[in-house]
MARKESE-240995 format. One record per residue (C-alpha): chain; x, y, z. Coordinates in Angstrom, 2 decimals. Layout:
N
r ch:A X:X Y:Y Z:Z;
...
//
This chain:
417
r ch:A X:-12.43 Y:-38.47 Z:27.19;
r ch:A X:-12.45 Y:-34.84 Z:26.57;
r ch:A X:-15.60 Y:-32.51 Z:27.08;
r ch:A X:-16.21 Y:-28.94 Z:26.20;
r ch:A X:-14.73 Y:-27.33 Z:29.31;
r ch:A X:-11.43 Y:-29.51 Z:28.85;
r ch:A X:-11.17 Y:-28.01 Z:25.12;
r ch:A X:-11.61 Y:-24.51 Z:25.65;
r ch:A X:-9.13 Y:-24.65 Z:28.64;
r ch:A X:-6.33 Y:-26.09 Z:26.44;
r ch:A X:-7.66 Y:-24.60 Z:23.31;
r ch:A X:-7.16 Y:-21.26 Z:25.96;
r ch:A X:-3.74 Y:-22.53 Z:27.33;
r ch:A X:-2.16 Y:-22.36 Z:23.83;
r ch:A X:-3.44 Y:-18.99 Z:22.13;
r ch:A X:-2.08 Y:-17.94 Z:25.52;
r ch:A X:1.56 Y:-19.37 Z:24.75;
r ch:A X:0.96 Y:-18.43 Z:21.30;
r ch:A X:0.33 Y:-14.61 Z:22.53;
r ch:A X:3.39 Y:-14.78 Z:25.10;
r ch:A X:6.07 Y:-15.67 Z:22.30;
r ch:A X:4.81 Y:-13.21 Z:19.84;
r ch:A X:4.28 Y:-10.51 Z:22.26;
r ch:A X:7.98 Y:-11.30 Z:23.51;
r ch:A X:9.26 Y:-10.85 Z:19.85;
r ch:A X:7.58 Y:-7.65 Z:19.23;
r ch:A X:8.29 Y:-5.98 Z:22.49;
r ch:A X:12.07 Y:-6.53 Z:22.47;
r ch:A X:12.48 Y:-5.67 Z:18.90;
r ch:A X:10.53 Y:-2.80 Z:19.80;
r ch:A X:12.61 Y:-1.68 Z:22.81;
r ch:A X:15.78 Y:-2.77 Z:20.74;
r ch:A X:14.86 Y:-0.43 Z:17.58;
r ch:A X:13.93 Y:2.47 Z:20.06;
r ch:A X:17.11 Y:2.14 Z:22.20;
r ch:A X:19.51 Y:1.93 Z:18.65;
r ch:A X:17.78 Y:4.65 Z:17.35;
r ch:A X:18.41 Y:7.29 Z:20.57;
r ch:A X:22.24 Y:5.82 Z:20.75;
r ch:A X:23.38 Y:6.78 Z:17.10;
r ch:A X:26.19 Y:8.50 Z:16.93;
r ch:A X:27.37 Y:11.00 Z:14.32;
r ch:A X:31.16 Y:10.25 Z:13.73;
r ch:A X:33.74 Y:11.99 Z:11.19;
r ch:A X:33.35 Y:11.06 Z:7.50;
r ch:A X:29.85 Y:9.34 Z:7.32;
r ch:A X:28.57 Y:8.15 Z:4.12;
r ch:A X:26.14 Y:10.90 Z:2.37;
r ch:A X:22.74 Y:10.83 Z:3.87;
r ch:A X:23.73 Y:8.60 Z:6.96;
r ch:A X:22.17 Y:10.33 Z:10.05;
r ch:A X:24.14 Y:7.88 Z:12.60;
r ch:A X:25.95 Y:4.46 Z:13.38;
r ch:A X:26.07 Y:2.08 Z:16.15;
r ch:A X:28.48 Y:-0.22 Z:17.06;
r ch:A X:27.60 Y:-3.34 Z:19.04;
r ch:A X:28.53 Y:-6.37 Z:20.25;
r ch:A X:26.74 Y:-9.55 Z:21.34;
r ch:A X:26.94 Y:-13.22 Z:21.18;
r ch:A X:30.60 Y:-13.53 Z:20.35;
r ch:A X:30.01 Y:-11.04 Z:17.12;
r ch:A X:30.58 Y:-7.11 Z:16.59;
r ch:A X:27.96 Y:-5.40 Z:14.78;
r ch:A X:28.15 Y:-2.20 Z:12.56;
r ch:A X:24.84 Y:-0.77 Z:12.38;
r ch:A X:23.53 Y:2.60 Z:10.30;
r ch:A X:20.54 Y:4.89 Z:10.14;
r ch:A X:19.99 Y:6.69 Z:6.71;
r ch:A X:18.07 Y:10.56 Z:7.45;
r ch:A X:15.37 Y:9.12 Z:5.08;
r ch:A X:16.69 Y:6.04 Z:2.93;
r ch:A X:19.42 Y:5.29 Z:1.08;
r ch:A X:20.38 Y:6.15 Z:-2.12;
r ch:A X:18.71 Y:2.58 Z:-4.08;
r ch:A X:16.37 Y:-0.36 Z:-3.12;
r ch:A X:19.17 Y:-3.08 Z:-0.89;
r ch:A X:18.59 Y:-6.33 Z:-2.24;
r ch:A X:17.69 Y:-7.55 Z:1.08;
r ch:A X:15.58 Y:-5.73 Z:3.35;
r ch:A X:13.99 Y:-7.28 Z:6.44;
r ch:A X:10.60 Y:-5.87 Z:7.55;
r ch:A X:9.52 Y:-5.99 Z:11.19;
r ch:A X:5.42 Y:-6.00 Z:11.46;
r ch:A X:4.41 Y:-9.95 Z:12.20;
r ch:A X:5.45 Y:-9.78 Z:15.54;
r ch:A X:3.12 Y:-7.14 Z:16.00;
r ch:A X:0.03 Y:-8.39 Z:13.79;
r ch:A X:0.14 Y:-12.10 Z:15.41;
r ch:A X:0.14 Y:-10.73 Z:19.14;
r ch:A X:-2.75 Y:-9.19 Z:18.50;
r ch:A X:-4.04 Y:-11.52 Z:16.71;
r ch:A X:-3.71 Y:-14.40 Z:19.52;
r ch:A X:-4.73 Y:-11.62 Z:21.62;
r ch:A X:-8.35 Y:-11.13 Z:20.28;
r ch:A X:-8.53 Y:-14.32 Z:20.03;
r ch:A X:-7.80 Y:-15.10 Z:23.95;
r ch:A X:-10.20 Y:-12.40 Z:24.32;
r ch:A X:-13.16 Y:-14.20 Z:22.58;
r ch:A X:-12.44 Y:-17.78 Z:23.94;
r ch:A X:-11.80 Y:-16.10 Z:27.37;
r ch:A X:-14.38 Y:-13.57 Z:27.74;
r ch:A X:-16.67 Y:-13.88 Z:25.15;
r ch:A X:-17.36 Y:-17.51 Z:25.13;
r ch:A X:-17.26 Y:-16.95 Z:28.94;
r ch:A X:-19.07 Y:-13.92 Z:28.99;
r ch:A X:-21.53 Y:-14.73 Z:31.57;
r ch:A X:-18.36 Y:-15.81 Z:34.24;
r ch:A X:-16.00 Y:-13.51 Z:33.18;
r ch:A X:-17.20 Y:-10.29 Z:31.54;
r ch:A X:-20.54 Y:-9.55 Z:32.65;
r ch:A X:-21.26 Y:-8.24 Z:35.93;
r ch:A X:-24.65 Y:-7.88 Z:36.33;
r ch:A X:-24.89 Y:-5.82 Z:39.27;
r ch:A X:-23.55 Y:-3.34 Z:37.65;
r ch:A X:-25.25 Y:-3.47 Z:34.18;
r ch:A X:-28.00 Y:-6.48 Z:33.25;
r ch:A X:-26.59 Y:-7.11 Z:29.83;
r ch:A X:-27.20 Y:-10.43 Z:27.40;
r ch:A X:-23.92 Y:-11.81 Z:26.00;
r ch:A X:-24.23 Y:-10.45 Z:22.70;
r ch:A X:-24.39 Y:-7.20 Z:23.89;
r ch:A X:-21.53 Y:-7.48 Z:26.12;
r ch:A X:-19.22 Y:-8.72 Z:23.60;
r ch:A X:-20.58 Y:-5.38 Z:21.00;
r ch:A X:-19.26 Y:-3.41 Z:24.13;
r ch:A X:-16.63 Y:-4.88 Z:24.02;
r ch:A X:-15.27 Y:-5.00 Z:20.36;
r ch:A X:-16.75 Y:-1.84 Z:20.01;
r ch:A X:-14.55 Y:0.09 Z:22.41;
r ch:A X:-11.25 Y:-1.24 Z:20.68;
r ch:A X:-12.62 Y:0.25 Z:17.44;
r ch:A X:-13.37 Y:3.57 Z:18.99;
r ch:A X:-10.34 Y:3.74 Z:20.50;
r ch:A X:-8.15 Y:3.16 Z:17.57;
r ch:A X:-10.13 Y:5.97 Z:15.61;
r ch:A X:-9.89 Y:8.92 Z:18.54;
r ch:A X:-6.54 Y:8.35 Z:19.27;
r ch:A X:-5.86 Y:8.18 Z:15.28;
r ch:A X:-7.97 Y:11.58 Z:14.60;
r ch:A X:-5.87 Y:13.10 Z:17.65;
r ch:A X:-2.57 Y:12.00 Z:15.79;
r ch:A X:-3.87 Y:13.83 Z:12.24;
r ch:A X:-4.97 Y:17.07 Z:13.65;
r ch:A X:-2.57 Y:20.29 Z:14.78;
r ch:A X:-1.76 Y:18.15 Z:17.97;
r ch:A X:0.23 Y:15.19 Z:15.95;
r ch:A X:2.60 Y:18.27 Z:15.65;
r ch:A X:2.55 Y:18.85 Z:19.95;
r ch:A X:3.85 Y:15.59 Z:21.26;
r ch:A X:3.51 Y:16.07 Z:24.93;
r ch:A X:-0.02 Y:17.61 Z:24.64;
r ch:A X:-0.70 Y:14.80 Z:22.61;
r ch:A X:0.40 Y:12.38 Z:25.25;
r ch:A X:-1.85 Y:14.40 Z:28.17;
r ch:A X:-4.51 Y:13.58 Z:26.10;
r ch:A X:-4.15 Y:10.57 Z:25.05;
r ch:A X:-3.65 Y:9.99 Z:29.43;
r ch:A X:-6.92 Y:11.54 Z:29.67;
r ch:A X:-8.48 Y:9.19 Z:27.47;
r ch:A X:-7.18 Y:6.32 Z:28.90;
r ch:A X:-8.29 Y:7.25 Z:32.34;
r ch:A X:-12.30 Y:7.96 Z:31.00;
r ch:A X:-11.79 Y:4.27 Z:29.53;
r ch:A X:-10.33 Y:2.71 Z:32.57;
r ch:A X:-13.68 Y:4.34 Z:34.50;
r ch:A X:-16.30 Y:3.48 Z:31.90;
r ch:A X:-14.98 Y:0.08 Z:31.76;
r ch:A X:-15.56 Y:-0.43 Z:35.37;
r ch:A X:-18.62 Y:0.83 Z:35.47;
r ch:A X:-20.21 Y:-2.06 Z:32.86;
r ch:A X:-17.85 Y:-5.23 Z:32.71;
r ch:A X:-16.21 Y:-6.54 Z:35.86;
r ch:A X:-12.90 Y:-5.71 Z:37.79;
r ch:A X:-11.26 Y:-8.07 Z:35.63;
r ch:A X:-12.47 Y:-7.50 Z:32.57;
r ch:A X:-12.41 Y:-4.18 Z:32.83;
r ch:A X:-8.52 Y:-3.65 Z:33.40;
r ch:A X:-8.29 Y:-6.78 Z:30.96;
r ch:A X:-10.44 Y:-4.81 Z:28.27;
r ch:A X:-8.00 Y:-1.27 Z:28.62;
r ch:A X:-4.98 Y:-3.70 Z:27.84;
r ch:A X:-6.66 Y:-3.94 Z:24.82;
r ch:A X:-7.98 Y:-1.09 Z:24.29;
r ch:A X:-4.22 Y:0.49 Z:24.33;
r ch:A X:-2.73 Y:-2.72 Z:22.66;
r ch:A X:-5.30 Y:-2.25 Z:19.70;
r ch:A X:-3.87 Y:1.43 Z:19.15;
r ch:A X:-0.35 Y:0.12 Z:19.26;
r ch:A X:-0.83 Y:-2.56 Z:16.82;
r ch:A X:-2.98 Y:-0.61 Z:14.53;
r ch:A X:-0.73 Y:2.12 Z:14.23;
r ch:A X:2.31 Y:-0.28 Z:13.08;
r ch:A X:-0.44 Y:-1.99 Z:10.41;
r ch:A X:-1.90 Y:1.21 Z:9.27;
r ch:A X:0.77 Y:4.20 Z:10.11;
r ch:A X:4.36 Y:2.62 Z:10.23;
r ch:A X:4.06 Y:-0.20 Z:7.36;
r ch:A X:2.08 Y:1.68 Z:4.98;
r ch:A X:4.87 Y:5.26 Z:5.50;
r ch:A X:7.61 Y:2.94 Z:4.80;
r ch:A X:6.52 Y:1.21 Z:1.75;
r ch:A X:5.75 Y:4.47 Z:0.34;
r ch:A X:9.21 Y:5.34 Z:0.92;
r ch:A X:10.35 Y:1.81 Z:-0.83;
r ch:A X:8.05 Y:2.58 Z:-3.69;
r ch:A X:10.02 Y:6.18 Z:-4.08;
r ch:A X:13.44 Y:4.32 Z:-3.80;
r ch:A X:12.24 Y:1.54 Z:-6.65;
r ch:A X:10.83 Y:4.43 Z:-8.63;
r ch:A X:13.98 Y:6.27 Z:-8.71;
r ch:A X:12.28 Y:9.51 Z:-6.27;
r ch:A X:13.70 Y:10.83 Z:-3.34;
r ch:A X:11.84 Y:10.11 Z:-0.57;
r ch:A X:10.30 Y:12.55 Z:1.45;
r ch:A X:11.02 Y:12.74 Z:5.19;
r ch:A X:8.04 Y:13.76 Z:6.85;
r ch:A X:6.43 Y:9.68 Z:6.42;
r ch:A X:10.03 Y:8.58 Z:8.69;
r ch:A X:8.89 Y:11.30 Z:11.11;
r ch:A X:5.48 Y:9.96 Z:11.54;
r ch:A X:6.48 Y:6.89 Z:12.12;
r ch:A X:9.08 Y:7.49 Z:14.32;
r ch:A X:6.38 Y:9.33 Z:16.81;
r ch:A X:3.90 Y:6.66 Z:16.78;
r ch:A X:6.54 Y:4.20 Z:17.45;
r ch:A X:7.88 Y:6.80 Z:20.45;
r ch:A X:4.05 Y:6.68 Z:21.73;
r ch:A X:3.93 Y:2.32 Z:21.71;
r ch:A X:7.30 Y:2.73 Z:23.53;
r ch:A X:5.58 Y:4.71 Z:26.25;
r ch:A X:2.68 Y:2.16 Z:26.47;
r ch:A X:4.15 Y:-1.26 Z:26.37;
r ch:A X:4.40 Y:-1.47 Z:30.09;
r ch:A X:1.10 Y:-0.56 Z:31.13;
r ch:A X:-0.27 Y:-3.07 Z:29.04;
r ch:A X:1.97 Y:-5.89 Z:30.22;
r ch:A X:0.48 Y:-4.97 Z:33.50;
r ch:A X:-3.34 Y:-5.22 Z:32.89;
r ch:A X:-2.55 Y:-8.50 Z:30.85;
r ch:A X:-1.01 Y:-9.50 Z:34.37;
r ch:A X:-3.55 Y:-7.95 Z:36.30;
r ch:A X:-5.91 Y:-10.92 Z:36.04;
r ch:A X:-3.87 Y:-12.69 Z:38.20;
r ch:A X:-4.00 Y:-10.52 Z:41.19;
r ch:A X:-7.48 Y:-9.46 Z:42.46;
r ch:A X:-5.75 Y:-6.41 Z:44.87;
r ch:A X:-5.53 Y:-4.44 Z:41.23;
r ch:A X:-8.58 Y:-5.85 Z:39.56;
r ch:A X:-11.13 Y:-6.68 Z:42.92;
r ch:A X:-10.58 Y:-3.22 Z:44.36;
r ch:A X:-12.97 Y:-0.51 Z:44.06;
r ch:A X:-10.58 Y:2.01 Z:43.17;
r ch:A X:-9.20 Y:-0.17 Z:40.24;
r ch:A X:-9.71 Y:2.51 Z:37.77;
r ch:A X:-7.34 Y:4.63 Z:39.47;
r ch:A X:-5.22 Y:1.88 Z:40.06;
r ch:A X:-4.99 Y:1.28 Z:36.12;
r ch:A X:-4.46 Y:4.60 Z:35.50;
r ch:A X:-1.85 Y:5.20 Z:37.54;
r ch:A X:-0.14 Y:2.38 Z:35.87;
r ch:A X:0.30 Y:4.35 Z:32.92;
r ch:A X:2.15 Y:7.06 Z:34.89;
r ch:A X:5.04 Y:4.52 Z:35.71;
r ch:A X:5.32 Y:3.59 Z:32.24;
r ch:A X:6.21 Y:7.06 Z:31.46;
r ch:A X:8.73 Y:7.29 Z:34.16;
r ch:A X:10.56 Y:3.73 Z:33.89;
r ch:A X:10.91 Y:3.95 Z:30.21;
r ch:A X:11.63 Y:8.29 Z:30.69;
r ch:A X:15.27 Y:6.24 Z:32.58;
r ch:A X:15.64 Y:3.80 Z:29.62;
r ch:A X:15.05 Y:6.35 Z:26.22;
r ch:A X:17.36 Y:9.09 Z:28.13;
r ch:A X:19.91 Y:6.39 Z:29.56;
r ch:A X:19.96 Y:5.01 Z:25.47;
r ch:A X:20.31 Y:8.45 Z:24.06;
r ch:A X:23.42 Y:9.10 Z:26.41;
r ch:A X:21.80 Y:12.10 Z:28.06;
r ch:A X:22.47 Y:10.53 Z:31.75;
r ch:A X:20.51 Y:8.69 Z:34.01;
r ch:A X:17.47 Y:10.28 Z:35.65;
r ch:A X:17.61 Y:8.22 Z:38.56;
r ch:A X:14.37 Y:10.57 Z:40.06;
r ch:A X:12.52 Y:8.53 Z:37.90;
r ch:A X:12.84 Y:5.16 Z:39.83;
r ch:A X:11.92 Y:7.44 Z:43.18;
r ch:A X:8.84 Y:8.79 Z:41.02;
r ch:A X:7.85 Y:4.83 Z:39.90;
r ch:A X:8.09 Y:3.41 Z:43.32;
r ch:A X:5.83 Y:6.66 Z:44.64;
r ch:A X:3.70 Y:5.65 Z:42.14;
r ch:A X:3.61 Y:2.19 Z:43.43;
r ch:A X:3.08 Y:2.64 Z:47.07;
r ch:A X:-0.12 Y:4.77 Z:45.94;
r ch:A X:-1.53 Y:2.06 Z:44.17;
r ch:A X:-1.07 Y:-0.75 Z:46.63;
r ch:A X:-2.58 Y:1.69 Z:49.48;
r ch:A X:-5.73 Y:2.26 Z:47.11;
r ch:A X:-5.91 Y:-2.01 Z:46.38;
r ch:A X:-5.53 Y:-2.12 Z:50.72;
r ch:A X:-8.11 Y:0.82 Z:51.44;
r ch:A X:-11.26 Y:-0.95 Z:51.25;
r ch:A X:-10.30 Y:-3.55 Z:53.74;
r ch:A X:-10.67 Y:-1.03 Z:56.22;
r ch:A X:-14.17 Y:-0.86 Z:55.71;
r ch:A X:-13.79 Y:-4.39 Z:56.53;
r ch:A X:-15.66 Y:-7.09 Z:53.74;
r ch:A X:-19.27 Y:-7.13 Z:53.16;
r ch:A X:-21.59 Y:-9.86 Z:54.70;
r ch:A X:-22.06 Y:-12.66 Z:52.73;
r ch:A X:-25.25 Y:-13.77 Z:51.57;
r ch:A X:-27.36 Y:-15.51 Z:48.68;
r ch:A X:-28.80 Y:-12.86 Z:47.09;
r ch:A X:-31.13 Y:-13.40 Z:44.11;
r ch:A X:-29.84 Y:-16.00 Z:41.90;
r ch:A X:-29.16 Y:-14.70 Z:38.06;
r ch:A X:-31.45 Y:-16.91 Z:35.63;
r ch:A X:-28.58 Y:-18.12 Z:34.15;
r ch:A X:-26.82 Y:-19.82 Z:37.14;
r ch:A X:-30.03 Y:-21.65 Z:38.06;
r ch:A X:-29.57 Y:-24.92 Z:36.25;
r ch:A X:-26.09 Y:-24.65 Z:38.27;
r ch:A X:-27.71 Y:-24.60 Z:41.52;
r ch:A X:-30.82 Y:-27.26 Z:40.26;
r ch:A X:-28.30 Y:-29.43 Z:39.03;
r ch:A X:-27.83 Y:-32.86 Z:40.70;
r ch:A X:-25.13 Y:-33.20 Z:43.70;
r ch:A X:-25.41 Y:-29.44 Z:44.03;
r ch:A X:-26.25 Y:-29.29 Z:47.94;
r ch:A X:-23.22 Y:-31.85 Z:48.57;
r ch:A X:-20.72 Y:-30.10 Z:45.90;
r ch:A X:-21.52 Y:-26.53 Z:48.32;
r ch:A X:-21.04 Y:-28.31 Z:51.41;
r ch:A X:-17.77 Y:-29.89 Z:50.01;
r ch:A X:-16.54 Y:-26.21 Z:48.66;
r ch:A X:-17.86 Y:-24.68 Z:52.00;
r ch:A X:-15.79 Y:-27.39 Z:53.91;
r ch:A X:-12.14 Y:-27.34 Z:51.71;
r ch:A X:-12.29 Y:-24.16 Z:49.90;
r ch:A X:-14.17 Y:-21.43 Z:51.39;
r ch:A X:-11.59 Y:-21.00 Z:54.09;
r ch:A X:-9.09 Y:-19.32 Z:51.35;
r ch:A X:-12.01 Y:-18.44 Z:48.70;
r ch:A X:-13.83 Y:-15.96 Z:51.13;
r ch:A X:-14.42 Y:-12.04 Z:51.72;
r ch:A X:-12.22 Y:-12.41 Z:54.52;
r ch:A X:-9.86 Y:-15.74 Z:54.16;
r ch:A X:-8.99 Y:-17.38 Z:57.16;
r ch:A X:-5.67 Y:-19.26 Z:55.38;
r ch:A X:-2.41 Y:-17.13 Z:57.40;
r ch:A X:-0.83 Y:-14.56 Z:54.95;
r ch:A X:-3.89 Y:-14.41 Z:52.28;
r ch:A X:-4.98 Y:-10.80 Z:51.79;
r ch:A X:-7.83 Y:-11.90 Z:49.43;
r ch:A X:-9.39 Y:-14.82 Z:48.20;
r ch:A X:-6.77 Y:-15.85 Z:45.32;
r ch:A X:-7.59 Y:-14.80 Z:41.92;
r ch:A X:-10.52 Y:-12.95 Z:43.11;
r ch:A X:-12.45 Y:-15.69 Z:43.14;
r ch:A X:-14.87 Y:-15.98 Z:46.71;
r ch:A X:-17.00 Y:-19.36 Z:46.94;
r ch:A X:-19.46 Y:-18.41 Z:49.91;
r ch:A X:-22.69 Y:-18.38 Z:47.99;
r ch:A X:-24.91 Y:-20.35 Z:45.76;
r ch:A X:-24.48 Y:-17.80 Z:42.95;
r ch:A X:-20.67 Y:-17.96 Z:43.20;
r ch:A X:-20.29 Y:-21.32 Z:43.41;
r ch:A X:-22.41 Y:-21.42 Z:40.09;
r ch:A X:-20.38 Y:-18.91 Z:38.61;
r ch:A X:-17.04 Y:-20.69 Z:38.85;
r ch:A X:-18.72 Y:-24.00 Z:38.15;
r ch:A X:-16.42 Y:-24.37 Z:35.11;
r ch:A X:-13.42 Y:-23.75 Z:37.62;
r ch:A X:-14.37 Y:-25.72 Z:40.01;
r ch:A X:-14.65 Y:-28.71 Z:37.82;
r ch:A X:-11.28 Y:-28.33 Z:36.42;
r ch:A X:-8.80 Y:-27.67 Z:39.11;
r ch:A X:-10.70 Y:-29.58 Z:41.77;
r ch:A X:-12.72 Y:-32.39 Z:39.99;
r ch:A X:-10.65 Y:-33.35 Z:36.89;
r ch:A X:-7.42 Y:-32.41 Z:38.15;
r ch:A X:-5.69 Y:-31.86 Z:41.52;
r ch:A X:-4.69 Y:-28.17 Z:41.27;
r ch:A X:-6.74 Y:-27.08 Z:43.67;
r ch:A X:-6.70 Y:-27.31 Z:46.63;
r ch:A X:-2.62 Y:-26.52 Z:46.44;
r ch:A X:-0.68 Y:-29.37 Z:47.39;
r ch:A X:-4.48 Y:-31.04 Z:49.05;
r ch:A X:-3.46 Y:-29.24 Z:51.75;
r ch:A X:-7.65 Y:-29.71 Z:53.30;
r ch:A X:-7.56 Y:-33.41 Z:52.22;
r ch:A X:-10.20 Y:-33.44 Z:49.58;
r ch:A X:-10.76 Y:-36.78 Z:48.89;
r ch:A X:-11.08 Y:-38.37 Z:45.63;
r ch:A X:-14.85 Y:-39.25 Z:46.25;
r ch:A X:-15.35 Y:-35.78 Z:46.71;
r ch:A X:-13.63 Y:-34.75 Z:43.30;
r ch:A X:-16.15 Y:-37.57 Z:41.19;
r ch:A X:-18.99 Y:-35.58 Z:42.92;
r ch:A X:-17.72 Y:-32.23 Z:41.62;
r ch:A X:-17.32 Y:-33.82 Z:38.45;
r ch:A X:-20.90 Y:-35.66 Z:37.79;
r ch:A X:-22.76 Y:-32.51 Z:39.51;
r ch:A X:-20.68 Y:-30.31 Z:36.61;
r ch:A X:-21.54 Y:-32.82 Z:33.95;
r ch:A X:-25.04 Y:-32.80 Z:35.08;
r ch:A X:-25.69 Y:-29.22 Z:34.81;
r ch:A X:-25.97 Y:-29.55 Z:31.11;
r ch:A X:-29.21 Y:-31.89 Z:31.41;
r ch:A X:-30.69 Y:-29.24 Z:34.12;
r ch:A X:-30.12 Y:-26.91 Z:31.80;
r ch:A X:-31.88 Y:-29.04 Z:28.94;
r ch:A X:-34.97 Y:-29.11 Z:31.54;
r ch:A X:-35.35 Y:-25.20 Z:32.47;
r ch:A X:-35.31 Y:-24.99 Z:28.44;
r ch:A X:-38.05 Y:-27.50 Z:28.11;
r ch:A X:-40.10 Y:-25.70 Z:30.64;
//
C-alpha cells in the first residue's frame, strides 16, 4: 500500500508542520521579548534595581510586567525559561534538510553542471557550511568588534552575501537560497543554545549562590538576541523561496538573497523604533518596497535574453535507469502532451511567468529528475495537473505509476551489469 516515495513525502509533510509550529512559537516570543524590552518605561518610585515596567493588556486580562537591570534581588520560585522553541525549530529544520535534500540529493541539491559531486560529498558541503558559519560569525562576536554593533552587522552582511554566491556556484538555485536560510538560522539558534542560555544560568547560579550578578552576561545576550531580531525575516523568506522559482531559478539569485537581508533591516528598523516610542520611520517602508522592485526586476531580467533552447543533452549516469525504465517513451509523450505546456522554458499556459516551482519537463533528463514528482502528484494522486484541467486520463496516471515502480528493477539491471 505504501512505497518508499509515499513515506518520505509524508514522513516530509510532518517535520514540515512540525518546523512551522515551532518556528511560529519562537519567532513571536522572539519579536514579543524584543518589542517589551524597547517599550519599558521608567516611572516614579520603582522597586530597587528595576530598570522598567510595562503595562499590557490582552485577552480580556491587564498585565504588569518588569525588567530587573541585571536580576533581582533572590532566585523566584518560578521562573519560566524560553529556549525549546528555538532548539526544536532547528531541530525539525535539519531534519527537513536531510529527508529533503540529502536523501534527495541527486534531485534537489546537486547540480551537476555546475559542480560533478557524489552525494556524500554534497551533503559534507552542506553540513559543513552551517558549522563554519556558526564559528566566524561567533569569533566576530568575541573580538573588539562584539563591542561595534553596526560594524559588526556590515560584516556579518558581507558574509552573508560571499555565502549566498558560493552557494550558487555548487548546489542549485534552490538549494542554494534554501542552504543560506540555514546557514543564518544555524547562527540564530546556536547563539540562544550556546550564548543566551548558558549567560543566564550563570546569572541564576550567582542569584542561588547569594552573588550579585554581573551585568556584562545580560548585555551579551541582549545583542545577540538584537542581531536574530534583524535576521528572522530573511530567513522566513529563503524557507519560502522554494516555492517561487523567479527568486531561486534566476541567475542573479544571489543578489536577490542578499538583498533580502537589506529589507529585514529596514522593516524591523519601523518595528524596534515604533516599540521603543522613538516614532515611526515611515522612510523605511519606501526603502523596503525600493528594495523590492530591485529584486523582482533582477528575477524578470533574464527573460529578456529570452529562454535557452531545449535539448537532451548528455544524460547524468544516475538518471539512466529513469530513462531505460519500462513505459518511459509513453510516460514522455504523456508529460510532453499534458504538462510541458506549463512545465517549459517558456510556458504557453496565459499568466505563467515560469514553469511553476521551477520545475521544466522538456527533456529526458528532466523528466528523470522529477520522476519522484511526477509519480506523486500525477500518478498516485490528482494534484497535478490542477483541477485536470488537460484531461489526463486515469490510464495515463497507472502508466506513470508502473514506469516509476519499474525504475527500481532497471536500476537493479545497470547494477548487475
Amino acid at each position: 500500500m505504501f512505497d518508499t516515495a509515499m513515506i518520505l513525502d509524508w514522513l516530509e509533510f510532518a517535520i514540515r508542520w512540525l518546523h512551522v509550529i515551532t518556528g511560529i512559537a519562537w519567532i513571536g516570543s522572539s519579536f514579543y521579548f524584543i518589542a517589551l524590552d524597547l517599550g519599558l518605561q521608567k516611572v516614579p518610585n520603582m522597586p530597587r534595581g528595576v530598570l522598567g515596567e510595562e503595562w499590557q493588556v490582552h485577552g480580556g486580562g491587564f498585565y504588569h510586567i518588569r525588567k530587573y537591570t541585571v536580576a533581582p534581588d533572590h532566585m523566584p520560585e518560578h521562573l519560566t525559561w524560553f529556549k525549546w522553541e528555538a532548539y526544536w525549530t532547528w531541530i525539525s529544520g535539519f531534519a527537513l534538510l536531510a529527508v529533503v535534500y540529502w536523501v534527495g540529493a541527486e534531485l534537489y541539491l546537486i547540480d551537476y553542471t555546475k559542480m560533478d559531486l557524489t552525494q556524500w560529498q554534497a551533503i559534507a558541503i552542506s553540513a559543513g557550511s552551517l558549522a563554519l558559519g556558526w564559528v566566524l560569525y561567533d569569533l566576530l562576536c568575541r573580538s573588539k568588534l562584539g563591542r561595534q554593533p553596526t560594524t559588526l552587522m556590515l560584516i556579518l552582511f558581507a558574509i552573508l552575501v560571499v555565502m549566498s554566491w558560493a552557494y550558487t556556484q555548487v548546489f542549485t538555485g534552490r538549494a542554494a537560497l534554501l542552504h543560506l536560510g540555514a546557514f543564518t538560522g544555524t547562527i540564530m539558534v546556536a547563539n540562544v543554545f550556546l550564548v543566551i542560555m548558558p549567560n543566564q544560568r550563570i546569572v541564576v547560579a550567582d542569584l542561588k549562590a547569594g552573588r550579585t550578578p554581573d551585568p556584562k552576561y545580560g548585555a551579551i545576550a541582549k545583542l545577540r538576541s538584537m542581531h536574530n531580531n534583524y535576521l528572522t525575516l530573511p530567513v522566513i523568506f529563503l524557507m519560502l523561496s522554494n516555492h517561487y522559482p523567479l527568486a531561486f531559478a534566476s541567475e542573479y539569485n544571489w543578489i536577490i538573497a542578499s538583498l533580502v537581508f537589506l529589507m529585514g533591516v529596514t522593516i524591523r528598523h519601523y518595528f524596534n523604533t515604533m516599540h521603543a516610542r522613538k516614532g515611526r520611520p515611515n522612510w523605511t517602508w519606501g526603502a523596503t518596497a525600493a528594495v523590492f522592485l530591485a529584486i523582482m526586476a533582477l528575477s524578470a531580467a533574464p527573460m529578456l535574453k529570452g529562454a535557452e533552447p531545449v535539448q537532451d543533452t548528455a544524460l547524468p549516469a544516475h538518471l539512466a535507469p529513469a530513462v531505460a525504465a519500462a513505459h518511459f517513451a509513453e510516460v514522455r509523450e504523456i508529460v510532453e502532451t499534458r504538462c510541458a505546456m506549463c512545465h517549459a522554458a517558456e510556458p504557453l499556459w496565459p499568466g505563467l511567468a515560469t514553469a511553476p516551482r521551477g520545475v521544466r519537463l522538456e527533456t529526458e533528463a528532466q523528466i528523470a529528475t522529477q520522476a519522484r514528482a511526477i509519480y506523486l502528484q500525477a500518478g498516485i494522486t490528482h494534484a497535478m495537473p490542477p483541477g485536470n484541467l488537460m484531461q489526463i486520463e486515469e490510464a495515463e496516471r497507472a502508466r506513470i505509476v508502473a514506469w516509476y515502480r519499474s525504475i527500481g528493477a532497471a536500476r537493479q539491471m545497470a547494477r548487475a551489469q
